[in-house]
C-alpha positions in Angstrom: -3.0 19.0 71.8 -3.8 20.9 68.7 0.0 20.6 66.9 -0.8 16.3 67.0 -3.8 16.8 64.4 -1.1 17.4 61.7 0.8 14.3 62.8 -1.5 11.7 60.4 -0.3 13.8 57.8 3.1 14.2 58.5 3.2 10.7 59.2 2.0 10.1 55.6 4.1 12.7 53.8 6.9 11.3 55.3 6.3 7.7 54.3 5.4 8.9 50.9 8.8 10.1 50.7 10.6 8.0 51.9 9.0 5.5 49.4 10.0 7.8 47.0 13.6 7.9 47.8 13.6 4.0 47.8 12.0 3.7 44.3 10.8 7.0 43.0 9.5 5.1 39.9 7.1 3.2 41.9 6.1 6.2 43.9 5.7 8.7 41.1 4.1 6.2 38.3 0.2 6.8 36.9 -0.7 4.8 34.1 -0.9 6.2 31.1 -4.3 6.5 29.8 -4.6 6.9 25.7 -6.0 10.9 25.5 -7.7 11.6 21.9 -5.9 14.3 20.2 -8.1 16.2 18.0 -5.7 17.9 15.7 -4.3 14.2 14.9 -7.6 12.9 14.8 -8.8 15.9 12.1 -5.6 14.8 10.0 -6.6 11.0 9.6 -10.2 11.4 9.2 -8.6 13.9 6.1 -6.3 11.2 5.0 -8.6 8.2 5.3 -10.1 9.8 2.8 -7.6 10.9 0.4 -6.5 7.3 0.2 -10.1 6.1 -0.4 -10.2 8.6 -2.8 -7.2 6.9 -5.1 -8.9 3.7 -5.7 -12.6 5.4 -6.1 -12.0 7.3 -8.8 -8.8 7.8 -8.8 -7.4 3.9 -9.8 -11.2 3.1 -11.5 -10.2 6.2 -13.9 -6.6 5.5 -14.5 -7.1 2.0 -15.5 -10.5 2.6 -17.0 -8.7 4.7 -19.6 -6.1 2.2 -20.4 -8.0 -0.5 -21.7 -9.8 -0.4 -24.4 -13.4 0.8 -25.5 -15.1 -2.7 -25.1 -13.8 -3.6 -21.8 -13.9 0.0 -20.2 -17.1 -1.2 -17.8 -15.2 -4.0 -16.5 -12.2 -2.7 -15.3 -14.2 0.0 -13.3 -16.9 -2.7 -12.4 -14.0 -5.0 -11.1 -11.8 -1.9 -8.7 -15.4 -0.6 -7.9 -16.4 -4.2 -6.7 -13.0 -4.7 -5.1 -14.1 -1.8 -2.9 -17.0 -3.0 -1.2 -15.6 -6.9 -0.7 -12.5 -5.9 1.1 -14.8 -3.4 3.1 -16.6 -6.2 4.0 -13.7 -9.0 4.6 -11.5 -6.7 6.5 -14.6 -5.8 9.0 -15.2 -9.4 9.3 -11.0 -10.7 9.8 -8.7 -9.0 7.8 -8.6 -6.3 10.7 -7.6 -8.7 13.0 -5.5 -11.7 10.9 -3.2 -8.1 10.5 -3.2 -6.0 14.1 -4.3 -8.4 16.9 -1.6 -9.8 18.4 -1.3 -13.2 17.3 1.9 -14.3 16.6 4.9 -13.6 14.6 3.4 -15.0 11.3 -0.3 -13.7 11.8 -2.7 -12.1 14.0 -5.7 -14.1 15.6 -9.5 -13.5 15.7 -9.8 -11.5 18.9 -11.1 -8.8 16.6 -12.8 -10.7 14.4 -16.1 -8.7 13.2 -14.3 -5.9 15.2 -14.7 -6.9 18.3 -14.0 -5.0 20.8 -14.0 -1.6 18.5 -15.9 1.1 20.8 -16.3 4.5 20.8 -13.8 5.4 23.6 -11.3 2.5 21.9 -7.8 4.2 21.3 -5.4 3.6 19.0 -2.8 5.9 20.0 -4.1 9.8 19.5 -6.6 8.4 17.7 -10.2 6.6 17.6 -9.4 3.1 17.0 -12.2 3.0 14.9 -11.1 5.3 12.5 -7.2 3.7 12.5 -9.0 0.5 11.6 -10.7 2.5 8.8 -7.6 4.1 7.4 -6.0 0.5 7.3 -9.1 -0.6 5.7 -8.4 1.9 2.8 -5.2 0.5 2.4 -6.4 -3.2 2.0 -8.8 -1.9 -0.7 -6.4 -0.1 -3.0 -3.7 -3.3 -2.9 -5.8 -6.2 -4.4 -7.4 -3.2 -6.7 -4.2 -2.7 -8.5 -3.9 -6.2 -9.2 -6.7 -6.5 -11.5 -5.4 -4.1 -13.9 -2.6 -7.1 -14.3 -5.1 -9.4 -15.7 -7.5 -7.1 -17.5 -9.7 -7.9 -20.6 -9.9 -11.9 -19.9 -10.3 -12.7 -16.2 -13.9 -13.8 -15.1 -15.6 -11.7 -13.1 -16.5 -14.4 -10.3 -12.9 -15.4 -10.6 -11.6 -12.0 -9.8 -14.1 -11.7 -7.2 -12.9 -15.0 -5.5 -9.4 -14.6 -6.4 -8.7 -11.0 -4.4 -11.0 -11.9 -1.5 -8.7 -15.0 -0.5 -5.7 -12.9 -1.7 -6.7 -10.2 1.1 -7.3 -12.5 3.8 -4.2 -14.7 3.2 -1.3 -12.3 1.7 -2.6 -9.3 2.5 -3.5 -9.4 6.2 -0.5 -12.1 7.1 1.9 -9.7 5.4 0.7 -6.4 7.0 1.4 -8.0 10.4 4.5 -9.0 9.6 5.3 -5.5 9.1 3.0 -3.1 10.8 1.0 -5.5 13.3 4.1 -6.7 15.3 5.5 -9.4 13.3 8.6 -10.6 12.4 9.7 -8.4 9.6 9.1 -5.4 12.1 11.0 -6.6 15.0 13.6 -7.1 12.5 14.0 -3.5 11.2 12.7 -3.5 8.0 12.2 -0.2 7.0 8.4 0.2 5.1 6.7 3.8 6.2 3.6 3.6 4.4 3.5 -0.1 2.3 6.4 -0.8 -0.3 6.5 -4.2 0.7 2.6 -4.4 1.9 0.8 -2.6 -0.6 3.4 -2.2 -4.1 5.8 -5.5 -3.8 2.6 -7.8 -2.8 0.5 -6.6 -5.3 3.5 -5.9 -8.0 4.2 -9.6 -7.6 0.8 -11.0 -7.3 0.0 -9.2 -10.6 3.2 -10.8 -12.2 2.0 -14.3 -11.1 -1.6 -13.8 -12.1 -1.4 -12.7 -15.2 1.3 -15.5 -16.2 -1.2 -18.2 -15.0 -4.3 -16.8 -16.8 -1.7 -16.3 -19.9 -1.8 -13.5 -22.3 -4.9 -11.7 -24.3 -5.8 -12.8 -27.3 -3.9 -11.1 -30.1 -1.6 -9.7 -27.8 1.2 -8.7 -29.6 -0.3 -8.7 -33.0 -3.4 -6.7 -32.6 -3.6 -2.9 -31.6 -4.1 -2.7 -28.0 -4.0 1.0 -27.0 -5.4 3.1 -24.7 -9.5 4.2 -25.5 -9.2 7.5 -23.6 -5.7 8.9 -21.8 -8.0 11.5 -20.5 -9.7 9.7 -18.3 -6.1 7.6 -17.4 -4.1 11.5 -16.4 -7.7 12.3 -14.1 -6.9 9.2 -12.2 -3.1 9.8 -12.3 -4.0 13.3 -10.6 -6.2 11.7 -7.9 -4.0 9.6 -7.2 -1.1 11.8 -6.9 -3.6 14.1 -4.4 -4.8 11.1 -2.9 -1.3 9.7 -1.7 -0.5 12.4 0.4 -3.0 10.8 2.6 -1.3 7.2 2.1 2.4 8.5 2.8 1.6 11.9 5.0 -1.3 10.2 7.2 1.1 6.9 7.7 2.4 9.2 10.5 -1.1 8.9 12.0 -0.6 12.2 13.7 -0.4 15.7 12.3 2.7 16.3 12.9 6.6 17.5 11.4 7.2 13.5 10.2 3.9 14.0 8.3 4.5 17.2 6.9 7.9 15.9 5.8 6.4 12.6 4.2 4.1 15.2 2.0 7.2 17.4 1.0 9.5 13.9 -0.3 6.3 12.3 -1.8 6.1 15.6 -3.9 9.7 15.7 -4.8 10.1 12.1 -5.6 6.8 11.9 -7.8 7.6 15.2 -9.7 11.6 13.9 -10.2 10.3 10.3 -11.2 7.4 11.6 -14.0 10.1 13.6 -15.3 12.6 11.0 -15.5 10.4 8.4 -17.4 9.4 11.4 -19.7 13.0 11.9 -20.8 14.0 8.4 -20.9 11.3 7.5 -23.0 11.4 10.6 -25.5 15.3 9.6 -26.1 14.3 5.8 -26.5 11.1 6.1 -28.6 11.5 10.1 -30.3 8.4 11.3 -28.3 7.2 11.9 -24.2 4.0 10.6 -24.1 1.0 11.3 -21.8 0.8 8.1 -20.7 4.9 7.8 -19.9 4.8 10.5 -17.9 1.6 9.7 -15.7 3.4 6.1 -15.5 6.5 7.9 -14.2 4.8 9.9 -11.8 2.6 6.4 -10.3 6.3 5.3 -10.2 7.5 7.7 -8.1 4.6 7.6 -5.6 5.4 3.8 -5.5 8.7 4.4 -4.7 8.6 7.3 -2.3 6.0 5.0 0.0 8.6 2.8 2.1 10.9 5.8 2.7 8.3 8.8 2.8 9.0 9.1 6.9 13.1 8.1 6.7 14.3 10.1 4.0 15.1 13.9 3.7 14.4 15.7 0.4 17.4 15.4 -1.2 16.9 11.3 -0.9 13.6 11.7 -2.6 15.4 13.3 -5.4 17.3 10.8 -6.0 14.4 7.7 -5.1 12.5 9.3 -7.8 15.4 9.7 -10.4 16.0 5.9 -9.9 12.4 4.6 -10.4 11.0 6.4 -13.5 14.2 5.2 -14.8 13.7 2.0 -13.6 10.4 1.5 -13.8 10.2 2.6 -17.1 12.9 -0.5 -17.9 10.7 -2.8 -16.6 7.3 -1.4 -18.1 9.2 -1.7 -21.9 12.0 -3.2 -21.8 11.4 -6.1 -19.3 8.5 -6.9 -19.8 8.9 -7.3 -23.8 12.1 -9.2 -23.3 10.1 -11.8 -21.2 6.8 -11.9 -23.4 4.3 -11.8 -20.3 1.2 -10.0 -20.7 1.0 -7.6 -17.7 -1.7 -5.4 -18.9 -1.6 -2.2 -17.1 2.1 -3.0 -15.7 1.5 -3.7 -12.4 4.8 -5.1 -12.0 6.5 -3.1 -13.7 5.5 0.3 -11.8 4.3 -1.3 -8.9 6.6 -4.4 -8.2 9.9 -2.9 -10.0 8.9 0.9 -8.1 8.5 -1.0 -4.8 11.8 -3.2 -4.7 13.7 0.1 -5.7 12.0 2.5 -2.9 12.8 -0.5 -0.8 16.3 -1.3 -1.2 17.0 2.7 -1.1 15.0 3.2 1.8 18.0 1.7 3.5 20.2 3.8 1.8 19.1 7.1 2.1 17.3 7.2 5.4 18.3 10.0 7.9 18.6 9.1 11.3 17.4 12.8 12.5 14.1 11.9 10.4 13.0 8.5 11.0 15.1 7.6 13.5 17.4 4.6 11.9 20.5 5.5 9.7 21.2 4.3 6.5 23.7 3.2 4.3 25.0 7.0 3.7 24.9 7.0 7.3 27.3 4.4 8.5 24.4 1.9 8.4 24.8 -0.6 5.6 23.3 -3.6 7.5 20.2 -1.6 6.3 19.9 -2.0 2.8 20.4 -6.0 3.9 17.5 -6.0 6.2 15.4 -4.4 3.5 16.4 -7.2 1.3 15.4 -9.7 3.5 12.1 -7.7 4.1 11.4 -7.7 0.0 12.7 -11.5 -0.5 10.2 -12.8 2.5 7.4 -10.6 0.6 7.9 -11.9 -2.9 8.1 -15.6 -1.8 5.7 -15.4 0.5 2.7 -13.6 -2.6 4.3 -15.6 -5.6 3.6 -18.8 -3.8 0.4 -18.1 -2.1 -0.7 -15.9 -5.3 -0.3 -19.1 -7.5 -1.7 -22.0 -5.0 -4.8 -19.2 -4.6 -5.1 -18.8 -8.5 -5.2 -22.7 -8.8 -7.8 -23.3 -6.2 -10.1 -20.4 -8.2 -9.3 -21.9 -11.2 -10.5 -25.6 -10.2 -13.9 -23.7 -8.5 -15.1 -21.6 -11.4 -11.8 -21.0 -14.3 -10.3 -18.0 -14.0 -10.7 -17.0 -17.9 -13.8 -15.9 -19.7 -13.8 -17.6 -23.1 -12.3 -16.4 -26.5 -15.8 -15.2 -27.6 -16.3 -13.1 -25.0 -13.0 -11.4 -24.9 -13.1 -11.0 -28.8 -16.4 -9.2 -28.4 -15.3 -7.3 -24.9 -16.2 -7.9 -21.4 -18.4 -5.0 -21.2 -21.5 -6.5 -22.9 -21.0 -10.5 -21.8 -20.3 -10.0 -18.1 -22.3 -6.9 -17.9 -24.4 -6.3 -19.8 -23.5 -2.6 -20.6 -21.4 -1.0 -23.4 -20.2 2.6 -23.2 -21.7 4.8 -26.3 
């Protein structure tokens, strides 16, 4: 009788495989449980701070050097300030109006005040937790740029008010349109690391804000340079260190798309600083320190939408295109038009973004990213980025200005002529630099 003890287990093996013939998929399966990866985890924790690192100093010290002597505290005070509200707002919803499911549009509150957010919750490789802190770093840097739009005469309550709603209704909505599972994604748009999230919203919003709060007093008639370029190429430099955690770590994973997305990020930064430098010594006689730290923010600007779908030789060309372009609309745009962009947002960040954007789609390598572009056989591309950048701009123009309004009935959005005759420093502050 001994042989019929193995008959159980025959009996079981053989059922096991013959379930296996009929659907192996069913028979094989396990569920895939998320396993932290600790290399990938190493390389976010890195770039999480790298990115924070570009708005504190980094964008503090490149627009603190910009404006001048009197209002050198505020522009610092305002990025500085920027940094701990979105901290807070995007803890509270911002997380989850941009990566909870939602809808197409926006995401709900399910992870509202971060619910849900434990130590063994994965996103991917990685710790939730610290995904939700590297997105964090990228909805502090975006309403930071803007103020450099509106600098020397905004209120400080206003500005306050103005790029906490700004977060929480463009910001958020937007970033789920692209990255959260919105429409803009499921359509294809092309945006690795924020060209339409970070540089065409806040390009735009800048444009918009600093038409409605109208131009500085003097502007165009009075000198209005830069105190110290010093401090401006210091933040240039952290920035340009700091973005290979915004374009490298949008891979979240340490891996060959990352390592790529560093080496066009260089190229295209290096090519566009170089560009504006020439262009602007044969327009004006003389390269300027500040041209060429404006070319190379151009060039990092551009480089973002296409830093994980184009090959090196694509950056070349990206960065050619914007410090040309950019440098167009810092000058020549922007003096043809008469509107007082202070620290040209638009014109590095909003002109920079639509051009990486609209090139994305042409250069992008399907071996790289995984979509071909136009050079590819792929020219429905360069239309789906379109549509991406014309949904973006309509979308922050129009909720920019009904936003500014609102501010503007609650507590005005500019401080009066006194006050900005005598600088922001002292009236708002309190403080003066020596």
């Amino acid at each position: 009788m001994k042989p019929f003890r193995f008959l159980p287990f025959l009996l079981s093996a053989g059922l096991f495989a013959l379930a296996a013939v009929a659907d192996p998929a069913t028979a094989f399966a396990q569920e895939e449980v998320p396993v932290l990866d600790t290399g990938d985890t190493a390389w976010m924790l890195t770039s999480t701070a790298l990115v924070l690192l570009m708005t504190i100093p980094g964008l503090a010290l490149f627009y603190g050097g910009m404006v001048r002597k009197k209002n050198v505290l505020a522009i610092v005070m305002q990025v500085f300030a920027v940094c701990c509200l979105m901290t807070v707002l995007w803890m509270v919803a911002g997380y989850s109006l941009a990566f909870s499911e939602g809808g197409a549009y926006v995401g709900d509150l399910s992870k509202a005040m971060l619910s849900g957010l434990t130590l063994d919750a994965m996103s991917g490789t990685i710790p939730e937790s610290l995904f939700m802190v590297f997105q964090m770093t990228f909805a502090i840097i975006t309403p930071a740029l803007i103020v450099g739009a509106f600098a020397d005469r905004m209120k400080f309550s206003a500005m306050l008010l103005f790029t906490g709603i700004w977060m929480l209704c463009i910001y958020a909505p937007i970033t789920h349109w692209v990255w959260g599972g919105g429409f803009l994604g499921e359509a294809g748009v092309l945006d690795f690391a924020g060209g339409t999230v970070v540089h065409i919203n806040a390009g735009i919003a800048g444009l918009v804000a600093c038409i409605v709060v109208g131009k500085r007093n003097g502007y165009g008639t009075e000198p209005m340079a830069p105190h110290n370029l010093v401090l401006s190429i210091i933040g240039a430099s952290l920035l340009w260190v700091g973005w290979f955690g915004f374009n490298a770590g949008s891979a979240v994973a340490a891996n060959g798309t990352a390592a790529m997305a560093m080496a066009v990020t260089q190229i295209a930064t290096a090519s566009a600083a170089l560009t504006w430098m020439f262009v602007e010594w044969m327009h004006r006689g003389k390269p300027s320190v500040l041209g060429i730290v404006s070319g190379a923010v151009a060039g990092l600007v551009a480089i973002t939408p296409a830093s994980g779908f184009v090959d090196p030789s694509g950056a070349l060309y990206i960065g050619l295109a914007a410090g040309a372009a950019c440098y167009w609309g810092a000058v020549v745009l922007k003096n043809a038009l008469g509107y007082d962009d202070s620290l040209d947002v638009f014109g590095v960040h909003g002109i920079g973004g639509i051009v990486g954007a609209v090139l994305t789609g042409v250069f992008a390598v399907e071996a790289i990213g995984g979509t071909p572009g136009l050079l590819e056989g792929n020219p429905g591309q360069v239309w789906t980025q379109i549509y991406g950048i014309g949904a973006t701009i309509i979308y922050c123009a129009v909720g920019s200005f009904i936003i500014l309004k609102v501010v503007d009935v609650l507590v005005g959005l500019r401080v009066s002529e006194e006050v900005e005759r005598d600088g922001l420093d002292l009236a708002l502050h309190g403080e003066v630099v020596q």
